[in-house]
C-alpha positions in Angstrom: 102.9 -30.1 25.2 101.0 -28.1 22.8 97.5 -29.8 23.5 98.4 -29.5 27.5 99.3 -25.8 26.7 95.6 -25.1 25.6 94.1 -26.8 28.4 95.8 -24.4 30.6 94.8 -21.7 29.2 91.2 -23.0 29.2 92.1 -24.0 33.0 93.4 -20.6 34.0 90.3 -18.6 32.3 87.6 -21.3 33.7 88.8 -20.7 37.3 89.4 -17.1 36.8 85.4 -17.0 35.9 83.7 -19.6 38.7 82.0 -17.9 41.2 84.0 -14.5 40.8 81.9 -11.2 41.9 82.4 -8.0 40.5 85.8 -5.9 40.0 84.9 -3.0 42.0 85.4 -0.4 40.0 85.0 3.2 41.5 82.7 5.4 39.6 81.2 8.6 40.4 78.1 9.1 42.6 75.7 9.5 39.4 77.0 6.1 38.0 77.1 3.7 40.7 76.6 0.2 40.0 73.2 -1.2 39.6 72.7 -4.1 41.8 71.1 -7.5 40.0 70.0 -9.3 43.2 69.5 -13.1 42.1 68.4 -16.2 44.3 69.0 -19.5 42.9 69.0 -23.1 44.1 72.4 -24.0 45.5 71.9 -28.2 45.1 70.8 -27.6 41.3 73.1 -28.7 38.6 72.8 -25.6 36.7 75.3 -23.9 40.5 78.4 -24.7 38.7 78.1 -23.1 34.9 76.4 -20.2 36.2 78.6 -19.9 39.2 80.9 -19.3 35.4 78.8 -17.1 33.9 78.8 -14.9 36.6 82.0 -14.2 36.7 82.4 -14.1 32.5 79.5 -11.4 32.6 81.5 -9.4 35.7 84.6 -9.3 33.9 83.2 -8.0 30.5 82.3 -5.0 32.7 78.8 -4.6 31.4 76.8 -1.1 31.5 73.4 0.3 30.6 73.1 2.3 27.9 73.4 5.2 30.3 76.7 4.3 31.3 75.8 2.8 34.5 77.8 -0.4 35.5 75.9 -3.4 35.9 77.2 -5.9 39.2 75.6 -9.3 40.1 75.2 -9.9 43.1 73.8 -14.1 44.2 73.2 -15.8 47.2 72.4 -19.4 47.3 71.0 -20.1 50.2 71.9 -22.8 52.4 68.8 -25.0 50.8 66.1 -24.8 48.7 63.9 -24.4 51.0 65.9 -21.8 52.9 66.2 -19.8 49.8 62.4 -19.4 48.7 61.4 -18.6 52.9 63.7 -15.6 51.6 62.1 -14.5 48.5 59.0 -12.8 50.3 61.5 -11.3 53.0 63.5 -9.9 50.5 62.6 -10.1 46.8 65.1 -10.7 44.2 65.9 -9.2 40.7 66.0 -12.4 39.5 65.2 -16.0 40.6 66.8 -19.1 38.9 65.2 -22.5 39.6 65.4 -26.0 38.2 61.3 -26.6 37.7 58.2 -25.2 37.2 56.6 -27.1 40.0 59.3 -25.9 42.7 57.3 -22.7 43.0 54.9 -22.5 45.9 51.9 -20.7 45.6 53.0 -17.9 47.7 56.6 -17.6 46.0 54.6 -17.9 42.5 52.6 -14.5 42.8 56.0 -12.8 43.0 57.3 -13.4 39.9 54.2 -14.4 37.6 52.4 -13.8 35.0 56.4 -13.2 34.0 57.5 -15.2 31.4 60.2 -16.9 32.5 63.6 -17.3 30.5 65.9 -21.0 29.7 69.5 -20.4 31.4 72.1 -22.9 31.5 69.3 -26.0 31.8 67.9 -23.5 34.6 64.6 -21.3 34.9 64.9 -18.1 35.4 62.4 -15.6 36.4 62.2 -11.6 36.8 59.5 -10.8 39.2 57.0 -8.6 37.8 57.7 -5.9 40.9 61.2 -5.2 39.1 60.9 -2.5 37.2 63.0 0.5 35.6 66.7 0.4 35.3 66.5 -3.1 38.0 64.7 -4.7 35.0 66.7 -3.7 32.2 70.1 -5.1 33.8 68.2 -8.0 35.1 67.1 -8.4 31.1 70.9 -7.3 30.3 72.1 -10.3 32.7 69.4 -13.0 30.8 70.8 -11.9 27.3 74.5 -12.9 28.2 73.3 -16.1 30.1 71.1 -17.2 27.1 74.1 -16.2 24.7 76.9 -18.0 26.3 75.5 -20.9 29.0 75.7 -23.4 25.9 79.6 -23.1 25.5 79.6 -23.0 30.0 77.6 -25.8 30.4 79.3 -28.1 27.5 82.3 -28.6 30.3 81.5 -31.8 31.8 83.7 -30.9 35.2 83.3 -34.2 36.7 84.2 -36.0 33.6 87.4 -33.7 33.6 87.8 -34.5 37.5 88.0 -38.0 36.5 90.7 -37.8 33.9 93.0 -35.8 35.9 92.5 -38.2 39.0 93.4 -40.9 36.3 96.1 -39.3 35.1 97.4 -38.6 39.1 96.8 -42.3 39.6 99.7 -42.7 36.8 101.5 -39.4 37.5 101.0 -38.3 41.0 103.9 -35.7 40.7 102.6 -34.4 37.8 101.7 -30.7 38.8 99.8 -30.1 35.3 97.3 -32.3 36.5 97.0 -31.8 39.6 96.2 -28.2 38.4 93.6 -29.7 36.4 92.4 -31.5 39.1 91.9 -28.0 41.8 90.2 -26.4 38.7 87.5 -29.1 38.5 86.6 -28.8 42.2 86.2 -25.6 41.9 84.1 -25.6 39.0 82.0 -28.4 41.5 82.2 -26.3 44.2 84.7 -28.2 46.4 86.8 -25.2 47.3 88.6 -26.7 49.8 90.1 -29.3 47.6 90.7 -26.7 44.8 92.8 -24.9 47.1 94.3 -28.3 47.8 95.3 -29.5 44.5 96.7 -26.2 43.4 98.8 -25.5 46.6 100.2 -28.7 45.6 100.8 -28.1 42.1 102.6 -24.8 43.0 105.0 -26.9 45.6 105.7 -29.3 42.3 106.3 -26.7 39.6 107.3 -23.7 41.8 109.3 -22.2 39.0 105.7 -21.9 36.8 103.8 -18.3 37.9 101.1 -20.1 36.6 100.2 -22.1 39.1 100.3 -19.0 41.1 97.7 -16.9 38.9 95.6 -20.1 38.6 95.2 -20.5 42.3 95.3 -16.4 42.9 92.3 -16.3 40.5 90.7 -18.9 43.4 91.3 -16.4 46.3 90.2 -13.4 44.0 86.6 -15.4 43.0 86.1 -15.7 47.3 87.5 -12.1 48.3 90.3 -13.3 49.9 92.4 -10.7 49.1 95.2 -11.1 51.9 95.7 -14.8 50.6 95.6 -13.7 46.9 98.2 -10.9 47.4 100.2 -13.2 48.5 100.3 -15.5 46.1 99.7 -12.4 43.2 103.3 -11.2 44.5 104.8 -15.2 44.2 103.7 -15.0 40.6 105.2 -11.7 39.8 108.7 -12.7 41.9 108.5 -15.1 39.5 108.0 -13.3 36.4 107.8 -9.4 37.0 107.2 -8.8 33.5 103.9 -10.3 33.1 101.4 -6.9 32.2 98.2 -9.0 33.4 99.6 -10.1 37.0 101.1 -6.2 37.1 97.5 -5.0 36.4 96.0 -7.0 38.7 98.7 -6.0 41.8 97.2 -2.4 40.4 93.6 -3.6 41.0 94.4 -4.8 44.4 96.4 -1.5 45.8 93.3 0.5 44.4 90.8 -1.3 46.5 93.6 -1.0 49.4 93.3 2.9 48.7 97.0 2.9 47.8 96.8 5.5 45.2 100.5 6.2 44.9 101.2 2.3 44.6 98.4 1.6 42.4 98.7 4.3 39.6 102.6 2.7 39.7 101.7 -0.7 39.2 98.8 0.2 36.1 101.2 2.5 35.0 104.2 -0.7 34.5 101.0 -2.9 32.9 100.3 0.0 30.2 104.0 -0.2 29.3 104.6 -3.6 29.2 101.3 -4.3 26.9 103.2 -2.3 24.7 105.7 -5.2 23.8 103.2 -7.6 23.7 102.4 -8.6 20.0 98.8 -10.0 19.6 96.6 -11.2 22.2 98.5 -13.2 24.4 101.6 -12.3 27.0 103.8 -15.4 26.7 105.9 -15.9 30.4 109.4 -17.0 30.2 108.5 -20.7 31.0 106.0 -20.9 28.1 102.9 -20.3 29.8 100.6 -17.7 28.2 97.7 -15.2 29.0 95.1 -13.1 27.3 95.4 -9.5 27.4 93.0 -7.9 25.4 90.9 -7.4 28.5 94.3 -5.4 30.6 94.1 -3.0 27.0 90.7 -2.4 27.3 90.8 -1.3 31.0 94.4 0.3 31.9 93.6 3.5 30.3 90.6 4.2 32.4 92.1 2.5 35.6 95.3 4.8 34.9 93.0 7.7 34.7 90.8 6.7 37.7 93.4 6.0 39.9 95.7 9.3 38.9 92.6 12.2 39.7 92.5 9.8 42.9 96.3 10.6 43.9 96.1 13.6 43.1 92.9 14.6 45.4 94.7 12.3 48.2 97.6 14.4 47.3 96.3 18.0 47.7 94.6 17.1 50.9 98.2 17.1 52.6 
């Protein structure tokens, strides 16, 4: 139970990471975010980990030095070849490829003499043209990829596909594994039978809010925020003391512009935290959740969200 425990939690935090954009976070005019535009090769091995990464580097909320948030921002194309007929039309902050030798001439003179960086077995390249604050989050972005695509890419995902189709073949009712099993699609990029396998593993274990964060954290990575609402409010029918799922449901009403609603729900997260002892929020069927990242945030959402009411309020 134990070892299935930490694979869980591994689960939950992998899916809540692949392919997930920015949080959205409402700043001030002077410190909007700082778009890193990157074009990559969707058919490339290296999709997967840094369809990870992405989402890992989005959630740690980076920021230049001059406090102004950093969002990244990739589109895939719907081939190779697609993708780099783009690159002159309109150039990228950053361009991740698989080879040298996949650079035409004309797609080369963008981005060389630049030296180009090692990411997740990929190559990545910042076209000399980018310059400023554009370059230094693009460089910001290269740092974290070079710093944690060895830990990203050691996840063989269709290995783990394999032994939770094996374990199914033994099990089929088993809803831990068929968890497993929409977590490794995802992380291949078969969304369709992610959602699949965790609907499923919801029906089978519908008393574990688990299954309803893991599959909320789906919706969330592919802005589908009517589906994940839904399934958001499941989790927290479920277990309404849960500070993370509360925070989130704040997230949601802020981008919603529900100020009242919002400040309510970040408000209950801040309070709850405050029972929580360590790390980790344990829910009443065992399952448990880091935190650390809700303490690190509710104070400023709280903040953010309360001179937001209150300028909604006055203009009664």
């Amino acid at each position: 139970m134990q070892k299935n425990m930490k694979t869980f939690r591994l689960s939950i935090l992998c899916i809540a990471l692949a392919g997930c954009v920015s949080c959205g976070r409402k700043e001030p005019a002077v410190l909007s975010p700082i778009i890193v535009h990157v074009l990559r090769d969707p058919s490339a091995e290296f999709a997967a980990p840094l369809n990870a990464a992405d989402s890992q580097f989005a959630l740690r909320k980076p920021r230049l030095p001059n406090g102004r948030p950093v969002v990244v921002a990739t589109s895939e194309g719907d081939s190779y070849t697609k993708l780099l007929r783009r690159v002159s039309d309109m150039p990228p902050t950053l361009l991740i490829i698989d080879s040298h030798s996949k650079l035409p001439g004309d797609v080369a003179s963008l981005v060389r003499p630049a030296t180009p960086d090692s990411v997740c077995g990929a190559i990545a390249y910042v076209p000399t043209s980018v310059s400023g604050e554009e370059r230094k989050a693009a460089e910001l972005y290269l740092q974290f990829l070079e710093m944690h695509c060895h830990r990203i890419v050691s996840v063989d995902w269709k290995a783990e596909l394999a032994k939770a189709k094996a374990a199914l073949s033994k099990s089929p009712q088993s809803a831990f594994w068929h968890n497993q099993a929409g977590v490794a699609y995802d992380a291949l990029g078969d969304f369709g039978d992610a959602v699949k396998e965790l609907k499923l593993a919801r029906t089978l274990d519908p008393t574990n809010p688990a299954n309803d964060y893991t599959l909320y954290a789906l919706y969330k990575t592919k802005g589908m925020r009517r589906a994940g609402r839904e399934v958001l409010l499941d989790a927290l029918e479920r277990d309404p003391n849960n500070p993370f799922g509360l925070f989130e449901l704040g997230f949601l009403l802020e981008q919603e512009k529900d100020w009242a609603d919002s400040l309510r729900e970040y408000q209950a997260a801040k309070r709850l935290l405050a029972t929580v002892t360590g790390s980790q929020y344990v829910d009443p069927v065992g399952g448990f959740y880091d935190v650390d990242g809700v303490r690190d945030q509710v104070d400023e959402a709280i903040n953010r969200v309360a001179k937001l009411n209150d300028a909604a309020r006055n203009q009664k």
